[in-house]
MARMINU-473138 format. One record per residue (C-alpha): x, y, z; chain; residue in one letter. Coordinates in nm, 3 decimals, padded with zeros to 5 digits. Layout:
<vexnus>
VEXNU       px       py       pz  mol  type
VEXNU        X        Y        Z    A     A
...
</vexnus>
This chain:
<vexnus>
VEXNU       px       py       pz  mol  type
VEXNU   00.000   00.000   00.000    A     X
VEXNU   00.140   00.330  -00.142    A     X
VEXNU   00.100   00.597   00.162    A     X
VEXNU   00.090   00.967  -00.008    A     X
VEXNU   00.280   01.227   00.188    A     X
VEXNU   00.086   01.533   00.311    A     X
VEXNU   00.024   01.848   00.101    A     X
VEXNU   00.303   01.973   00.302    A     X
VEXNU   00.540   01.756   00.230    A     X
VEXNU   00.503   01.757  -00.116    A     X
VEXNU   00.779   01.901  -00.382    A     X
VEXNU   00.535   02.171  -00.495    A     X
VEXNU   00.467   02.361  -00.090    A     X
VEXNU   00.812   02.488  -00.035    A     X
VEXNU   00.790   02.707  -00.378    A     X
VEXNU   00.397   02.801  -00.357    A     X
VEXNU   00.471   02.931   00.017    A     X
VEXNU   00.756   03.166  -00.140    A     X
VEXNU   00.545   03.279  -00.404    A     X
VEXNU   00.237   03.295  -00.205    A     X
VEXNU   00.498   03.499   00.047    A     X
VEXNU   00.623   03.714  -00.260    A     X
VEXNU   00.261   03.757  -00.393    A     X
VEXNU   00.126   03.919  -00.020    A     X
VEXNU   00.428   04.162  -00.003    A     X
VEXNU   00.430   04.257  -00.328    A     X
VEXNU   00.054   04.389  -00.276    A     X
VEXNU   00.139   04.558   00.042    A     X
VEXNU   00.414   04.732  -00.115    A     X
VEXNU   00.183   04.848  -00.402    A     X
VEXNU  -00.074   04.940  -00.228    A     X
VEXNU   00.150   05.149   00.042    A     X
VEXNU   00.271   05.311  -00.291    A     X
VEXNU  -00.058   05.362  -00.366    A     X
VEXNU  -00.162   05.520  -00.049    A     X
VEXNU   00.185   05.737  -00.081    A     X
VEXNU   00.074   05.867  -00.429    A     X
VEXNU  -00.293   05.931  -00.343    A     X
VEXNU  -00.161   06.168  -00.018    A     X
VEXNU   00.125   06.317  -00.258    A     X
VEXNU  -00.179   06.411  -00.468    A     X
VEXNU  -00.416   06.534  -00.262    A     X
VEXNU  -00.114   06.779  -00.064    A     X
VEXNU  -00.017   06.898  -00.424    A     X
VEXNU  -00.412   06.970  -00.501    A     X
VEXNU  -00.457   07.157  -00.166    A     X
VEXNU  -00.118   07.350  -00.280    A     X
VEXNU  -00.303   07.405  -00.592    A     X
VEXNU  -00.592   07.524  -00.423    A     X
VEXNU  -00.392   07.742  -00.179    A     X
VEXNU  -00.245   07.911  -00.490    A     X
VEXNU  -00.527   07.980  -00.675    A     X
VEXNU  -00.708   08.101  -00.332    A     X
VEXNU  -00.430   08.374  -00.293    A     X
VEXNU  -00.430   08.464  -00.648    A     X
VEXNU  -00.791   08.512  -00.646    A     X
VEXNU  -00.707   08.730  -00.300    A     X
VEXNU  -00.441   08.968  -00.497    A     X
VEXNU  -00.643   09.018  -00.786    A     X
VEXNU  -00.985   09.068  -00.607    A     X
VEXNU  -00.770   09.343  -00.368    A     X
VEXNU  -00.581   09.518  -00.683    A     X
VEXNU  -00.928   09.499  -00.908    A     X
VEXNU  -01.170   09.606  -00.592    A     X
VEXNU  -00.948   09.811  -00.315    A     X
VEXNU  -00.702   09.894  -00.546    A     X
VEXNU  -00.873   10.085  -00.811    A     X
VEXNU  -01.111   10.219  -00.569    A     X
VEXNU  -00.835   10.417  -00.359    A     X
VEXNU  -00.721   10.557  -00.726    A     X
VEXNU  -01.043   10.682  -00.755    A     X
VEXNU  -01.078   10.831  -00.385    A     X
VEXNU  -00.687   11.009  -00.457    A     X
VEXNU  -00.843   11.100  -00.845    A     X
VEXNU  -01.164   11.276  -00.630    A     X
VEXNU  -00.992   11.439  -00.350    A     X
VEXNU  -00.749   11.622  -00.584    A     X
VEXNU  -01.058   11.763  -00.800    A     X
VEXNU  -01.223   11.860  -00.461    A     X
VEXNU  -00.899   12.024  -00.295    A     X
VEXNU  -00.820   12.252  -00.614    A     X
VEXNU  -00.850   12.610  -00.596    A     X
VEXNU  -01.013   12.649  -00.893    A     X
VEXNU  -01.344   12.406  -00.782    A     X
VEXNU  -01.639   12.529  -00.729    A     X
VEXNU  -01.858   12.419  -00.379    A     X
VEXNU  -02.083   12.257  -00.648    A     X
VEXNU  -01.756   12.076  -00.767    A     X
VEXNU  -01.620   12.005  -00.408    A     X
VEXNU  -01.966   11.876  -00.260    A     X
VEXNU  -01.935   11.684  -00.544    A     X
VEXNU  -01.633   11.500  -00.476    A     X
VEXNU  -01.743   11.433  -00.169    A     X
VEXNU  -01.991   11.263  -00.294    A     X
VEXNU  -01.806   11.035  -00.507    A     X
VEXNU  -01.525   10.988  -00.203    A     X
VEXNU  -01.803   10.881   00.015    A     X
VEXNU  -01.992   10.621  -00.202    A     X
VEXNU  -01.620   10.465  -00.307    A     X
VEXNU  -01.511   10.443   00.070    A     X
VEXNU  -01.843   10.238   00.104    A     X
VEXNU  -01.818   10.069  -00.181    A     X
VEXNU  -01.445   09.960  -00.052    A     X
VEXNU  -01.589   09.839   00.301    A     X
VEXNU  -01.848   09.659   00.128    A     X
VEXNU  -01.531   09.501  -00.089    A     X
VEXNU  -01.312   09.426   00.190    A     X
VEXNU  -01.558   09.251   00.406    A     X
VEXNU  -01.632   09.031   00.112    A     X
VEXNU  -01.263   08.937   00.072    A     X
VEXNU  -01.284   08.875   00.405    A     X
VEXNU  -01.611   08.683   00.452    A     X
VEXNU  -01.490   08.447   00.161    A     X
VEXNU  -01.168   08.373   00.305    A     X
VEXNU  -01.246   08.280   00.626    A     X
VEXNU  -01.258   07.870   00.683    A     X
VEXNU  -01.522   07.967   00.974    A     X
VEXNU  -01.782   08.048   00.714    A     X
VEXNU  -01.772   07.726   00.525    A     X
VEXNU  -02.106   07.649   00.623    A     X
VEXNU  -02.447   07.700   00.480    A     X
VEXNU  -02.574   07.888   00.790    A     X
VEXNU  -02.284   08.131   00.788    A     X
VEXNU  -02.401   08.165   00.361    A     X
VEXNU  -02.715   08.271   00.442    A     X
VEXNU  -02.672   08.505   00.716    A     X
VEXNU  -02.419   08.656   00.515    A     X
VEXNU  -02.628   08.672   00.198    A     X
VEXNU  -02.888   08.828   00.356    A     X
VEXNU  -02.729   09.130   00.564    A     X
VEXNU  -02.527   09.182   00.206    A     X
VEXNU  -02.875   09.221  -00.006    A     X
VEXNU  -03.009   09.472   00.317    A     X
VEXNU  -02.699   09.659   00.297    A     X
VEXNU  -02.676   09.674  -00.067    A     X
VEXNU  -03.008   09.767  -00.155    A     X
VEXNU  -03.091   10.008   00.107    A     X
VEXNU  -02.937   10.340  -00.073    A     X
VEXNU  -03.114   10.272  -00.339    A     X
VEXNU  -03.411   10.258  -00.107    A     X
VEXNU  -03.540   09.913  -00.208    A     X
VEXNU  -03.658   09.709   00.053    A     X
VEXNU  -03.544   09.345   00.098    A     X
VEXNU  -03.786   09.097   00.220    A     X
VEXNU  -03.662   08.792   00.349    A     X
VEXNU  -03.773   08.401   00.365    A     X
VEXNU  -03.484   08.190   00.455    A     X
VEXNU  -03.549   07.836   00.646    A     X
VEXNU  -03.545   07.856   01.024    A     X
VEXNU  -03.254   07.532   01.000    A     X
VEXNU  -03.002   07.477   00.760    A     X
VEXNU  -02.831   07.197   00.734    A     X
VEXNU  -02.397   07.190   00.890    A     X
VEXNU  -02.310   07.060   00.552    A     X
VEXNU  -01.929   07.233   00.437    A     X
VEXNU  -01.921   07.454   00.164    A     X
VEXNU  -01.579   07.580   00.025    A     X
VEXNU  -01.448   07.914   00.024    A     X
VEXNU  -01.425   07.862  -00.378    A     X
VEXNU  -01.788   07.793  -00.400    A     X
VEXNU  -01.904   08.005  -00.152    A     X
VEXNU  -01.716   08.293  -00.352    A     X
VEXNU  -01.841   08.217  -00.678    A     X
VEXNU  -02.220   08.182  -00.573    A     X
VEXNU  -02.164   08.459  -00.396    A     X
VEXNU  -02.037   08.706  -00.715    A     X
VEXNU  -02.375   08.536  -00.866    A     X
VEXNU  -02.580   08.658  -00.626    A     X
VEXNU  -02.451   09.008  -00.626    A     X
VEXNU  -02.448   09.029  -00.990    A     X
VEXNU  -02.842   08.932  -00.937    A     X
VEXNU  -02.867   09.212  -00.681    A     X
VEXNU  -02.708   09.460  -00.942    A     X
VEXNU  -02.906   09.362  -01.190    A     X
VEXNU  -03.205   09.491  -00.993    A     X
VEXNU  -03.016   09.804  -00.884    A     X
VEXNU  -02.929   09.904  -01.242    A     X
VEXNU  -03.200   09.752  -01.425    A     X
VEXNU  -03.569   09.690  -01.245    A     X
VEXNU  -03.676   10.026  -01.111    A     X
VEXNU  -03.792   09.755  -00.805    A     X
VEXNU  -03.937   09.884  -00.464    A     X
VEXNU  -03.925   09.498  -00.327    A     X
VEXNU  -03.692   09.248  -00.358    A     X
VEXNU  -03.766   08.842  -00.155    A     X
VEXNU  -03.457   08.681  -00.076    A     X
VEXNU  -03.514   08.317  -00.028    A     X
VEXNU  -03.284   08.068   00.103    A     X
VEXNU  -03.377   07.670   00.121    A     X
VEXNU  -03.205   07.343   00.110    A     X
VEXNU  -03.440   07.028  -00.002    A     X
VEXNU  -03.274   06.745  -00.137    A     X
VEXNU  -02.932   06.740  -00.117    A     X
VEXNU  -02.953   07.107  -00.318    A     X
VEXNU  -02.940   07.458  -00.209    A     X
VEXNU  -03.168   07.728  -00.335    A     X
VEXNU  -03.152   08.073  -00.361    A     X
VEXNU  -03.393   08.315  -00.561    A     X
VEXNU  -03.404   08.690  -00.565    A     X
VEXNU  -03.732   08.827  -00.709    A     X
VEXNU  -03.813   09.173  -00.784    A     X
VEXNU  -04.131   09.392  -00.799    A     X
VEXNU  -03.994   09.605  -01.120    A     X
VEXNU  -04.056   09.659  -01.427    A     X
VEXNU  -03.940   09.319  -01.566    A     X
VEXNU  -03.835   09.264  -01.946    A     X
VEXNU  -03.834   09.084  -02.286    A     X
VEXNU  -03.534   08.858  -02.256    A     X
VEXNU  -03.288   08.995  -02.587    A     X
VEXNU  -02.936   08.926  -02.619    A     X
VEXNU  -02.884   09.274  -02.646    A     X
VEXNU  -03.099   09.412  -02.326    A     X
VEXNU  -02.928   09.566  -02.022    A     X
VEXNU  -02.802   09.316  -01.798    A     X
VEXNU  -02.834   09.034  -02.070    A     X
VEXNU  -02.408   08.988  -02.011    A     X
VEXNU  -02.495   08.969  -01.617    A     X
VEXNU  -02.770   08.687  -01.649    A     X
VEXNU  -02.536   08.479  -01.881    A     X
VEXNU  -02.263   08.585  -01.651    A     X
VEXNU  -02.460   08.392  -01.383    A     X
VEXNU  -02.534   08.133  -01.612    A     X
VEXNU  -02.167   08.013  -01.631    A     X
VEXNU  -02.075   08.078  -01.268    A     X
VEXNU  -02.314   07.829  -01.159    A     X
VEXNU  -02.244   07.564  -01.449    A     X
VEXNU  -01.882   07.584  -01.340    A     X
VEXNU  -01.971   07.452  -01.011    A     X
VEXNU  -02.250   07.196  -01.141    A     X
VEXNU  -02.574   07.379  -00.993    A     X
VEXNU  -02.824   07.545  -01.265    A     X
VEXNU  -02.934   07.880  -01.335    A     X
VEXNU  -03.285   07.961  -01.374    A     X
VEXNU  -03.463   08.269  -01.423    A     X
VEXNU  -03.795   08.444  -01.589    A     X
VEXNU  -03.944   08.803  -01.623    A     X
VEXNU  -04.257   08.937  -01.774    A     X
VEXNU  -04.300   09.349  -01.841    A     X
VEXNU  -04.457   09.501  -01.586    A     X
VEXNU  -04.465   09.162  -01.361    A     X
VEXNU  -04.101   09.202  -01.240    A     X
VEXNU  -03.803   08.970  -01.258    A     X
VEXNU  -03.723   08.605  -01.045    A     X
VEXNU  -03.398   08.418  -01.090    A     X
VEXNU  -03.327   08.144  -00.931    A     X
VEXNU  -02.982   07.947  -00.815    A     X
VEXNU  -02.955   07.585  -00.737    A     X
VEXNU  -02.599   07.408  -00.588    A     X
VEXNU  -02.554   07.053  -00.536    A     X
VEXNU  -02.439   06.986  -00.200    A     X
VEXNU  -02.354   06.656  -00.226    A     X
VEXNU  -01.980   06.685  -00.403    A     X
VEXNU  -01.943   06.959  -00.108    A     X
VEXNU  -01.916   06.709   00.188    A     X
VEXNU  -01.593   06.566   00.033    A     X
</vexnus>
């Protein structure tokens, strides 16, 4: 009676336990140089994001405080000449004190924007809505507001947050420049994984043309919010007023 050794014992064990051996450590060294390449890539796209953050930073500070102190230096010197009038020099007053506001206004949004704190969809809203009040007031349009009693703690970055944001006030100075509005409704929801916001205005409305005023803002908006995957939405009637409408995804924003 032939007696067959154990699996063990056979020729074949000795070399299947090195490669089996080989096989196991070979994985763990890909995958750790997996792991390794993944981090690598995720520091260099937070470097990424770091520069583009600051770039954004210097160019919204040169375009925004920059220019405006240019103009406050270009107004003071018309003002302090001895040849202006008091029409001329109330004048420049004027214009100093709407660009000093208009600088405040510019700076706090730098700030706002930069500010990890306000990655959130409460700190959004609250800031949306003391912007529209502050914005529209000298104009003397009144800003009612319907935002939801709870949002949601879901993370929004600064990059997002600062291009809905330049949406929402080109919406704002659409109806400034454009509606002849007494009444504008801010409202603010999130309902299904998607935030909303809508500004509508009491004014005058319009015939959608490429070539009407503020035609460049809307399709402005239109692009700002297809760059971050949310959808623009808007529609006016003469004499019915204007409503336009921006929706984000939140989902992509918890990563």
């Amino acid at each position: 009676m032939k007696i067959l050794p154990h699996f063990w014992e056979t020729w074949w064990f000795e070399p299947l336990c090195w490669l089996g051996g080989a096989t196991l450590v070979g994985g763990a060294v890909i995958s750790a140089l997996r792991l390794r390449h993944r981090r690598k890539l995720a520091v260099l796209e937070r470097a990424q994001l770091l520069e583009r953050e600051r770039a954004r930073i210097a160019q919204d500070l040169h375009d925004d405080l920059g220019t405006g102190l240019t103009e406050i230096h270009v107004a003071s010197a018309l003002g302090l000449a001895p040849s202006a009038s008091a029409h001329e020099v109330s004048g420049s007053l004027h214009e100093i004190s709407q660009r000093a506001r208009q600088m405040v206004l510019a700076l706090d949004e730098i700030v706002w924007a930069v500010n990890p704190k306000n990655d959130n969809l409460g700190s959004l809203a609250s800031y949306f809505c003391n912007f529209a009040e502050q914005f529209l007031r000298p104009a003397n349009i009144a800003c009612r507001l319907d935002v939801a009693n709870e949002l949601p703690a879901t993370p929004l970055p600064s990059e997002k947050r600062h291009s809905l944001f330049l949406a929402f006030k080109e919406a704002l100075n659409n109806v400034m420049r454009h509606s002849e509005a007494r009444t504008v409704e801010l409202g603010i929801r999130v309902m299904d994984d998607r935030m909303t916001i809508e500004v509508a205005d009491d004014g005058r409305g319009f015939t959608v043309v490429t070539d009407h005023p503020g035609a460049d803002g809307l399709a402005n908006m239109r692009t700002r919010m297809q760059e971050m995957g949310g959808q623009f939405e808007f529609a006016s009637e003469l004499g019915k007023g204007t409503r336009v409408k921006f929706i984000l995804p939140l989902r992509e924003s918890h990563c």
